[in-house]
C-alpha positions in Angstrom: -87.7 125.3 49.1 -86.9 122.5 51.5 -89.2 119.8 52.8 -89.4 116.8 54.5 -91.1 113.6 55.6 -90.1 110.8 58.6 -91.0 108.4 60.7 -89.4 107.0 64.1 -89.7 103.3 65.4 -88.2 102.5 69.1 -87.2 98.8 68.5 -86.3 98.8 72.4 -85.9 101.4 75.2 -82.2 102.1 73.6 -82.4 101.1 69.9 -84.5 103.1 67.4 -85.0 103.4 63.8 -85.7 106.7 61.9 -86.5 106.9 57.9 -87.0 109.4 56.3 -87.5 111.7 53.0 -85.8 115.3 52.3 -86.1 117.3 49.1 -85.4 120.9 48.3 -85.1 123.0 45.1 -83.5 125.7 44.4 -84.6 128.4 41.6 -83.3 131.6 40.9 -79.3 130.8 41.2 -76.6 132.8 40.3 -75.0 131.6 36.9 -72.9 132.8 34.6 -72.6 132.8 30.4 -71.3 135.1 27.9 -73.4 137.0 26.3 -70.9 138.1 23.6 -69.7 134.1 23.0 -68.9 133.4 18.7 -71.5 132.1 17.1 -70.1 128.9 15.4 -72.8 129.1 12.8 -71.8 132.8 11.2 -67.9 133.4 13.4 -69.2 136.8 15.0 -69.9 137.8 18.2 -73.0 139.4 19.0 -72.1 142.7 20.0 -69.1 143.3 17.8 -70.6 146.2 16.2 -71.9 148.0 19.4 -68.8 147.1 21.5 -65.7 146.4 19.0 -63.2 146.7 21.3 -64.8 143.7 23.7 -64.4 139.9 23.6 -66.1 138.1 26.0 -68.9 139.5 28.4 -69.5 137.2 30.8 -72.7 138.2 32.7 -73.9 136.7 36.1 -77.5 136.2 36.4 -80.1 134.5 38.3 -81.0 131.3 35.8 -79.4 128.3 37.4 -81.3 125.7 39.1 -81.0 122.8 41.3 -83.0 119.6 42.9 -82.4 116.9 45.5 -84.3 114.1 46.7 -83.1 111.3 49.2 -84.2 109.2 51.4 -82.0 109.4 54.6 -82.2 106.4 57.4 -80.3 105.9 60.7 -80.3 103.4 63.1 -79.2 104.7 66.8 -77.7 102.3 69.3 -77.8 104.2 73.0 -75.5 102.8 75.3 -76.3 99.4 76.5 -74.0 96.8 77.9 -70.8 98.8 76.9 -72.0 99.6 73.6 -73.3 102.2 71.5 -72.8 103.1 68.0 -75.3 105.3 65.2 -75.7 104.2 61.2 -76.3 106.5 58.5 -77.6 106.0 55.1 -78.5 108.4 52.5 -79.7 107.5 49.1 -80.1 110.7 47.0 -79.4 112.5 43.7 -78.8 116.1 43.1 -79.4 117.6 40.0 -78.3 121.5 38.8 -77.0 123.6 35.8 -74.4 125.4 37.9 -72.8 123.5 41.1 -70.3 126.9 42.2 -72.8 129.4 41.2 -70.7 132.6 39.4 -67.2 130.2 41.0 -67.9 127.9 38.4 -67.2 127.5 34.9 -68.7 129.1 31.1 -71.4 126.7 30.0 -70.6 124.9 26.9 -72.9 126.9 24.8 -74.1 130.3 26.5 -77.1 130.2 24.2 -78.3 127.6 26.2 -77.1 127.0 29.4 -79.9 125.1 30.4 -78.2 122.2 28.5 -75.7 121.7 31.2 -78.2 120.4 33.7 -77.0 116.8 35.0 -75.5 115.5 38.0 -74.5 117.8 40.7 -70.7 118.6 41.3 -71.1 116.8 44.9 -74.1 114.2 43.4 -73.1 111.1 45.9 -75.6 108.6 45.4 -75.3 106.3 48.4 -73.2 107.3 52.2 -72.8 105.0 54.6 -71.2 106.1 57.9 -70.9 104.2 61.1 -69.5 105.6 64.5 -69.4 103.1 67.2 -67.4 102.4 70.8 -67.7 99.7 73.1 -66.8 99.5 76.4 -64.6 96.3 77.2 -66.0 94.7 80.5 -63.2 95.2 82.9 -62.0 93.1 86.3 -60.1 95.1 89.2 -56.9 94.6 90.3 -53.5 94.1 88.2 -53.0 97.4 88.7 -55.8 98.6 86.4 -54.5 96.3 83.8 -57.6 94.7 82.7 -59.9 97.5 83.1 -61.0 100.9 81.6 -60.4 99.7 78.1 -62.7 101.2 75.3 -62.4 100.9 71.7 -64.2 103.4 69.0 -64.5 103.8 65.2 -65.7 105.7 62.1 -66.7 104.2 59.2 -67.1 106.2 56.0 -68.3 104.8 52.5 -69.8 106.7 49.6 -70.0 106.1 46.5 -68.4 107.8 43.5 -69.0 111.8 42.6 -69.0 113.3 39.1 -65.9 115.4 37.3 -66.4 117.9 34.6 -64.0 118.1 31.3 -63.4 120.9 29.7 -61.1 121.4 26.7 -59.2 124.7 27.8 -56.6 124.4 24.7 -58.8 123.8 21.6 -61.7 125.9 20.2 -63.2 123.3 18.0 -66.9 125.3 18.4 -65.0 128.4 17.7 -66.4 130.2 20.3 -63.9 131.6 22.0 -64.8 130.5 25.5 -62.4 127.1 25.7 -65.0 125.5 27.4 -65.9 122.9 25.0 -66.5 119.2 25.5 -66.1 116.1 23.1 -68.4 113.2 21.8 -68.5 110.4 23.9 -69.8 106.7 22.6 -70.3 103.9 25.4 -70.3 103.5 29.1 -69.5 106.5 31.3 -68.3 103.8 34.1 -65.2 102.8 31.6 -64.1 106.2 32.1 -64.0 106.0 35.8 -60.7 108.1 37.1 -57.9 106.9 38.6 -54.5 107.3 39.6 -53.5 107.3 36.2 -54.5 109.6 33.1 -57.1 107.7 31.0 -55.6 105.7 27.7 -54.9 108.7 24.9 -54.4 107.8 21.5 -52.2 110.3 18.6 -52.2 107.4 16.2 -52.3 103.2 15.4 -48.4 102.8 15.9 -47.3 101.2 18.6 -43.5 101.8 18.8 -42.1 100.5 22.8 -39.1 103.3 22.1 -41.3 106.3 20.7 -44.3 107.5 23.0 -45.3 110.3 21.4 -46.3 107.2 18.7 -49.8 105.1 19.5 -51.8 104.6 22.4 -50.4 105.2 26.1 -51.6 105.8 29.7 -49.8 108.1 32.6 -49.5 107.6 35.9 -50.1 110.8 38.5 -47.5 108.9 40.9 -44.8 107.9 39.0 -45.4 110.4 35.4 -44.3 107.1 33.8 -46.1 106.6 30.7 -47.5 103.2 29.4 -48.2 102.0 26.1 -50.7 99.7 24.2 -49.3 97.3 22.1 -53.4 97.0 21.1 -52.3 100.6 19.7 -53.7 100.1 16.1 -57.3 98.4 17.0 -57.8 101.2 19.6 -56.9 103.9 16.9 -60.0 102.0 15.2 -61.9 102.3 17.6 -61.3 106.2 17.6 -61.8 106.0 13.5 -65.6 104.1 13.7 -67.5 107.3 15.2 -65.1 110.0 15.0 -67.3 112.8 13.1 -63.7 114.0 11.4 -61.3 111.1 10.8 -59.6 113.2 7.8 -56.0 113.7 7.2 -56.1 117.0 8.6 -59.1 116.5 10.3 -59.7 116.8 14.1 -59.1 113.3 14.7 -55.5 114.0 13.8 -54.8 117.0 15.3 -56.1 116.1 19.0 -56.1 112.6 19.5 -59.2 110.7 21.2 -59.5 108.5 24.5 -60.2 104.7 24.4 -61.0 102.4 28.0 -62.9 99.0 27.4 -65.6 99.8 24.5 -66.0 103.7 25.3 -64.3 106.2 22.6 -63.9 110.0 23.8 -63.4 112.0 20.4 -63.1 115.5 19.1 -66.1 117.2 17.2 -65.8 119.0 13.9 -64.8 122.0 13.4 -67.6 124.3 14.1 -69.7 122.4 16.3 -70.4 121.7 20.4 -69.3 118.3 21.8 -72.5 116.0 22.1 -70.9 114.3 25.5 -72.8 116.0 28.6 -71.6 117.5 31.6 -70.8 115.3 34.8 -71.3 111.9 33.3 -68.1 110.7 34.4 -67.4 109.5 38.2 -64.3 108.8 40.3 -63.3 106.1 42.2 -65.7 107.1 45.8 -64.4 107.2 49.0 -63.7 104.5 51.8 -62.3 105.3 55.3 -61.7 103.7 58.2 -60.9 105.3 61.5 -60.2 102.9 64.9 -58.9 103.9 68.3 -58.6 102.5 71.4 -58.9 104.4 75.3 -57.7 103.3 78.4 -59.0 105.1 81.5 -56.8 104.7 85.1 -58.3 106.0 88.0 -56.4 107.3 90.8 -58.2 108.0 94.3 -61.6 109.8 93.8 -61.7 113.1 91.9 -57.9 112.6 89.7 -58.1 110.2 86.3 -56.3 110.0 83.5 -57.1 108.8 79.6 -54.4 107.6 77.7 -56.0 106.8 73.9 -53.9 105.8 70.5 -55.8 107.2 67.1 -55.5 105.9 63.9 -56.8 107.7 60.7 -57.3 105.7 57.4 -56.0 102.7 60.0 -55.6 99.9 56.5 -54.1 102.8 54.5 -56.4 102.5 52.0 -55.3 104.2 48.8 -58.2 107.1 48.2 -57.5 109.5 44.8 -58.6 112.7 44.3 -61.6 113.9 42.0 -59.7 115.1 39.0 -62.0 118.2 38.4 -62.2 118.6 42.0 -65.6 118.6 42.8 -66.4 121.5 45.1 -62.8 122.0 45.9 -61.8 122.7 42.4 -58.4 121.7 42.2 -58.5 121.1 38.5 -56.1 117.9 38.5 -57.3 115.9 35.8 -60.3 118.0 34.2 -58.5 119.6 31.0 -59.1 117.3 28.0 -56.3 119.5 26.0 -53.3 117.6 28.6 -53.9 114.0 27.5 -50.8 113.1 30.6 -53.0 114.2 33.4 -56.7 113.7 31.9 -58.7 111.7 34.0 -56.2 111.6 36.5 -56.9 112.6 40.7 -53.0 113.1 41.2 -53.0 113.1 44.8 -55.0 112.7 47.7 -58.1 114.7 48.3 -57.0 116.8 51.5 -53.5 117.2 49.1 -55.8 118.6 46.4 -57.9 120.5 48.7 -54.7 122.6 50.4 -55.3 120.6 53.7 -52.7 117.9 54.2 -52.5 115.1 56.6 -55.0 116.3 58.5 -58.2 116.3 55.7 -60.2 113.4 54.8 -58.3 111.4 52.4 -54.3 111.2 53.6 -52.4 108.2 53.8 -52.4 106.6 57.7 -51.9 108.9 60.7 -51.7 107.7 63.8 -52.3 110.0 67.0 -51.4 109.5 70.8 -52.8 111.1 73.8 -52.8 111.5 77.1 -55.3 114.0 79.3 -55.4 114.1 83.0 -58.9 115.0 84.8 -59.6 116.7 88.6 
C-alpha cells in the first residue's frame, strides 16, 4: 500500500518548490525460518522423531513486513540566465523484518522472527543530491575561445545505512543455524565501520611482539594489525557485563569488541544474543561529480562538444558496507573473523562486482568529443 501527500509553490516563473509526504507498507512478504531449528531450552529439534534423517527445514512463507515514511522536498531551478540546477532531500525511515525477502538470512531465533524487525537493510535517513550546470556568458571572436563554455555537477550525500552481524562460526544458542548475534552495552555510533576491523580483544596482555596476545585492530588496506597498549582496561571493560567471564567460559573462548565505552560480548551458552539486528551504521556516502563543456560552432548546421568528466573529482575515500546492504558482499559481517569484522574492505562498486564505473571508485576522469549535423 503506497500513498502520498504534496504541495507545489512557484517562487517565480522558473523557480518552484515542491514538499511532500510518501509512505507505503508492505504485508505479506516472503521470509524465511526454520522450522526444525534446536531448541536451546531442551537440545532437540522439533521434528526429529517424524523426520530423523533432516536437520534444518528452512521454510519460506509469507510473514515479513515492512514500513516507510519520508518526507521528500525538491527545489527546481529552470534555466534562467545560464543556470539551472534541481535539489533533492529526502528524510525517511524504513522499517522490516526481512530486507532480501527468501535472499536473506535465518532469523536469530525462528520461533520468533518477528524479533528481527529494525532498520531496513537500505534505511538512509537523510539524501541530499544536487545536479546543476551553468552556462558561462560568452564574447565572440578569439576564435571561439571565450565562448560556448558550460560547467555541470552532481552532488550526492546521504547519510549512513545499517549492516547486520551474524556469528557464522559459533553456536552459542545451540541452534544449529550459525546465525546468532551477541550482547551489546553502549552506543551503536561507536561501532560505526570503517576501513579497518573494529578493536577485538582475546585477553588483558598487551605484548607489541605477540598479536595473538591483547587488544588489536586490522586494517582492510594494509591487513596490518594494530595493538592497544590500553589492552588490560579494555579486557575490563569486556569483564563488567560479560554474562560468562569464566575460565572456560565464553568470554575466553571468543573474545569481545571494545570502541570508546561500547562492549560487543558473547552470550552464554544456551541463550540468543540480546544485541538487535541493524543497529550498527557505516560511514555514509559523499560524492562529488564536476565537468566542464565547450561547444565550437562551425558554419550553420555542423558543431562540435568537446567536455572533460570527472567522477569522485576530490577523491574522496568512500568504504564499503561491511554486510553489504542490498548488495550482500559479506565483507565485514561475520562476528566469528575478528580481522575483518566491521570492516568495508573495499569500495562499494569493488564489493558490488562493478568496478570503476559504480558509485563509490576512487577518481575517474573522462574525455569526449561528439560532432553534430
Amino acid at each position: 500500500m503506497n500513498w502520498n501527500f504534496g504541495i507545489q509553490h512557484a517562487f517565480t516563473n522558473n523557480l518552484s518548490l515542491e514538499v511532500e509526504y510518501v509512505g507505503n507498507h508492505g504485508d505479506n512478504l516472503l521470509g524465511v525460518r526454520d522450522l526444525n531449528q534446536i531448541d536451546p531450552a531442551t537440545g532437540g529439534r522439533p521434528y526429529a522423531t517424524k523426520f530423523p534423517y533432516l536437520k534444518f527445514i528452512n521454510f519460506t512463507t509469507n510473514d515479513a513486513r515492512s514500513n516507510y515514511n519520508s518526507l521528500q522536498a525538491t527545489l527546481t531551478q529552470r534555466l534562467s540566465h545560464g543556470l539551472n540546477f534541481t535539489a533533492g532531500y529526502t528524510y525517511g525511515h524504513g522499517l522490516d523484518n526481512g530486507s532480501l525477502n527468501r535472499g536473506g538470512g535465518l532469523p536469530q531465533n525462528s520461533r520468533n522472527p518477528g524479533a528481527e524487525y529494525a532498520s531496513a537493510d537500505f534505511d538512509i535517513r537523510h539524501r541530499l543530491t544536487v545536479t546543476s550546470s551553468y552556462a558561462i556568458p560568452g564574447k565572440p571572436g578569439f576564435g571561439q575561445l571565450l565562448e560556448g563554455w558550460k560547467l555541470n555537477t552532481i552532488v550526492s550525500l546521504q547519510s549512513a545505512q545499517p549492516w547486520s552481524a551474524y556469528d557464522l562460526g559459533n553456536d552459542f544458542s545451540g541452534s544449529g543455524d550459525f546465525a546468532d548475534r551477541w550482547n551489546f552495552y553502549g552506543n551503536p555510533n561507536d561501532f560505526r565501520s570503517g576501513s579497518s576491523s573494529l578493536p577485538y580483544c582475546v585477553n588483558g596482555v598487551y605484548d607489541p611482539k605477540d598479536p595473538t596476545q591483547g587488544c588489536s585492530t586490522t586494517s582492510g588496506i594494509s591487513t596490518i594489525q594494530t595493538l592497544f597498549p590500553n589492552s588490560a582496561s579494555m579486557w575490563a571493560q569486556c569483564r563488567a557485563v560479560a554474562p560468562d567471564p569464566s575460565p572456560g567460559g565464553t568470554l575466553e573462548s571468543a573474545g569481545c569488541f571494545v570502541k570508546g565505552k561500547s562492549v560487543m560480548v558473547p552470550p552464554k551458552n544456551g541463550a540468543y544474543g540480546t544485541m538487535g539486528r541493524n543497529i550498527f551504521r557505516d560511514t555514509g556516502f559523499k560524492n562529488v561529480d564536476f565537468s566542464v563543456f565547450k561547444q565550437f560552432k562551425f558554419k550553420e548546421r555542423y558543431n562540435a562538444q568537446f567536455r572533460v568528466e570527472f567522477f569522485n573529482v576530490f577523491n574522496h575515500p568512500i568504504i564499503a558496507n561491511p554486510y553489504g546492504s542490498s548488495n550482500t558482499s559479506f565483507l565485514g559481517n561475520d562476528i566469528s573473523s575478528p580481522q575483518t569484522y566491521g570492516g568495508g574492505g573495499a569500495t562499494p562498486d569493488v564489493a558490488a562486482g562493478n568496478p570503476i564505473i559504480g558509485s563509490g571508485s576512487s577518481r575517474v576522469m573522462q574525455l569526449g568529443l561528439k560532432f553534430m549535423f
